[in-house]
C-alpha positions in Angstrom: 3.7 -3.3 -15.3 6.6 -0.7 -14.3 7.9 -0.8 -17.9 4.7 1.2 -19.1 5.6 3.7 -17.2 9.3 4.8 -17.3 11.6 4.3 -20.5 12.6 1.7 -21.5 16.8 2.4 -21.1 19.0 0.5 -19.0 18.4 2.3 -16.2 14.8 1.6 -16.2 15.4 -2.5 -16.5 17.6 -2.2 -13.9 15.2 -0.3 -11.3 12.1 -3.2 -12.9 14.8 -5.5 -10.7 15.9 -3.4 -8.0 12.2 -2.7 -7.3 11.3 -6.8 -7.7 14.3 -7.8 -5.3 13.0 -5.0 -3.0 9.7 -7.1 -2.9 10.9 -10.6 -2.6 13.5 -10.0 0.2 13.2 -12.6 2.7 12.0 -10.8 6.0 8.6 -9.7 4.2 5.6 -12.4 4.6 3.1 -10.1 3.6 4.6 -6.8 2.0 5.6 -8.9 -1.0 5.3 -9.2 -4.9 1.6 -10.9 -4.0 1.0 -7.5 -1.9 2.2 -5.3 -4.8 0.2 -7.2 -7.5 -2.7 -6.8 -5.7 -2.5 -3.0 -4.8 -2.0 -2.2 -8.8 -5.0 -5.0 -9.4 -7.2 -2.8 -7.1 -5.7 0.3 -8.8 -6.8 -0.9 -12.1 -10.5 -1.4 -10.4 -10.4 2.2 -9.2 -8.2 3.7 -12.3 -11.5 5.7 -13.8 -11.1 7.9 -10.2 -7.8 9.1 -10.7 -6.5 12.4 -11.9 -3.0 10.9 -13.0 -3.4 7.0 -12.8 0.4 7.0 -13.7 1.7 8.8 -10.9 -0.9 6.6 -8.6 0.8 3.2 -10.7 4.4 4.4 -9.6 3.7 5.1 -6.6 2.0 1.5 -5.4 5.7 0.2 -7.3 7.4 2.3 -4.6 4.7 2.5 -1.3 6.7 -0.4 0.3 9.3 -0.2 -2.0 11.7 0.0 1.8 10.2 -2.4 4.7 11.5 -2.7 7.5 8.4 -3.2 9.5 9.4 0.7 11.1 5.8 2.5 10.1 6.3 6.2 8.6 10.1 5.5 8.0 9.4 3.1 5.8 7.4 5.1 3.5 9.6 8.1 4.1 12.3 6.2 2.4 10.3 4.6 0.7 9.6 7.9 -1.2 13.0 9.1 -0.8 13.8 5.8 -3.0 11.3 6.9 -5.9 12.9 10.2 -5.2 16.2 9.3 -6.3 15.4 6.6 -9.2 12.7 8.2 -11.1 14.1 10.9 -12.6 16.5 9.0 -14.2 14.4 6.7 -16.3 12.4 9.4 -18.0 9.9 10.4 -15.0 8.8 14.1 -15.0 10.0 16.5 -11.9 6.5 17.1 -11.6 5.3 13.3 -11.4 8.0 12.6 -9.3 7.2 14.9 -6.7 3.4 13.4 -6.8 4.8 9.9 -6.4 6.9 10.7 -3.5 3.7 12.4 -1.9 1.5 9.5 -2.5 4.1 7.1 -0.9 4.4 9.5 2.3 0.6 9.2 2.3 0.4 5.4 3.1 2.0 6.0 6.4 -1.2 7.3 7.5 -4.6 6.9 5.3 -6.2 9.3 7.7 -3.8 12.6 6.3 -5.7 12.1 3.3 -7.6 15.7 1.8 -11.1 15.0 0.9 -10.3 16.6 -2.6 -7.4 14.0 -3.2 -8.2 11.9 -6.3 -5.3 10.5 -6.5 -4.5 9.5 -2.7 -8.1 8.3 -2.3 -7.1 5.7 -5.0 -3.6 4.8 -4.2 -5.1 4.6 -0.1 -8.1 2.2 -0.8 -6.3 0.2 -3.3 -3.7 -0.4 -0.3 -6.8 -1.4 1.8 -8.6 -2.8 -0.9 -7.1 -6.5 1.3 -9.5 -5.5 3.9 -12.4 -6.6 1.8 -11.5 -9.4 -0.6 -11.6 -13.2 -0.7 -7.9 -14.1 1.4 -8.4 -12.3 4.7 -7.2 -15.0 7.1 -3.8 -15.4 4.8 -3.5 -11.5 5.4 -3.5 -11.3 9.0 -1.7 -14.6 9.4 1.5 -13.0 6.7 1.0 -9.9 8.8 1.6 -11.9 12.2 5.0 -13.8 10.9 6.4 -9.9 9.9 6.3 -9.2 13.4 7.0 -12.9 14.7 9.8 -11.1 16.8 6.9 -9.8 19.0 5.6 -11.6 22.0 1.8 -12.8 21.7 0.2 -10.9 24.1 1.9 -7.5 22.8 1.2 -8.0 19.0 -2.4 -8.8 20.2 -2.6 -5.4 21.8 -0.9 -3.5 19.0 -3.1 -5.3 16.4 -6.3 -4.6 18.5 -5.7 -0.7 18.7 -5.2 -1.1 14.4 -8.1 -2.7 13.9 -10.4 -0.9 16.4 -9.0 2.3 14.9 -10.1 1.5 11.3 -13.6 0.0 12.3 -13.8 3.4 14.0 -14.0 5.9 11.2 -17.4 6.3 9.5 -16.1 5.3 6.0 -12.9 2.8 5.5 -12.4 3.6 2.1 -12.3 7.1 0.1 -13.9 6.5 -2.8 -17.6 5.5 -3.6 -16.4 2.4 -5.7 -13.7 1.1 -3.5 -17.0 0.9 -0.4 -19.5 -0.7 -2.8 -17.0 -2.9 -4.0 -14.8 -3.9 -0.1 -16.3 -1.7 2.3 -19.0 -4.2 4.0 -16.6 -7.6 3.5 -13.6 -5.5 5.3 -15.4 -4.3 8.2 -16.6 -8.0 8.8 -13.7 -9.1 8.3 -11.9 -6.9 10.6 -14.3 -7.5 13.3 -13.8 -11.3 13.0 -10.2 -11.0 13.3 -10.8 -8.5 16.4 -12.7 -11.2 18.1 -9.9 -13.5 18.2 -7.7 -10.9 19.6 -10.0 -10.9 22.8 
């Protein structure tokens, strides 16, 4: 929960709602409360990896904190928001800057520093989806986000994702995130690829 990790002033209740609202606005079919809930779930499975499991917390609150279904400006402001509203409800200057640098990072896994503890967690616990029990539900909340894009072009688009992450030797970062979703995902991902075709 956000509350164990900012105070616990006015402030801080009312960014617990502004960050809640932010999830359940009504464009979002699969960047929701359900997504968020199960990012910091598969945080808590990774926690153990993580130099600062706080910062890594915060910044799965804020990673899609702004959707818009615009990729890279989404997380920019997305950062940009924990930017603004942490420091006001007792965050460190220091944290806050790791926050906003782990947000930026979900725009693209594949920036990530093989030295990055705390990316490696926040990325695969994004990803973690890839490899659990719900896949179809996924990719079908993914396809109503971007309802406003004809079959044939989402099929494409979707294609080029999925071939892209079946491409690179290891999905995930760390060695628990693979034994735990790493063989699930990739068939997963190859299923969904074949209905592409």
């Amino acid at each position: 929960m956000i509350g164990d990790l900012i105070d616990s002033s006015p402030a801080a209740h009312a960014l617990r709602a502004e960050l809640v609202a932010r999830w359940s606005e009504p464009h979002r079919h699969y960047h929701t409360l359900d997504h968020l809930h199960a990012v910091l779930a598969a945080v808590d499975d990774l926690a153990g990896l993580a130099g600062d499991v706080a910062a890594v917390r915060l910044a799965a609150w804020f990673h899609d904190a702004v959707y818009d279904g615009r990729p890279g400006w989404d997380e920019e402001r997305s950062a940009q928001l924990a930017q603004r509203r942490l420091p006001g409800v007792g965050v460190t200057a220091a944290r806050v800057g790791e926050v906003a640098r782990l947000v930026r990072l979900t725009a693209a896994h594949d920036t990530l520093r093989d030295d990055d503890a705390d990316g490696a967690v926040l990325c695969d616990a994004d990803l973690a989806v890839l490899g659990r029990p719900g896949y179809e539900a996924y990719a079908a909340a993914v396809r109503r986000e971007y309802a406003h894009v004809p079959d044939d072009l989402f099929a494409q688009g979707r294609a080029a994702v999925l071939r892209r992450l079946l491409a690179v030797p290891r999905l995930y970062r760390t060695g628990r995130a693979r034994e735990l979703w790493e063989e699930r995902a990739r068939r997963n991902m190859t299923a969904e690829l074949g209905t592409l075709a």
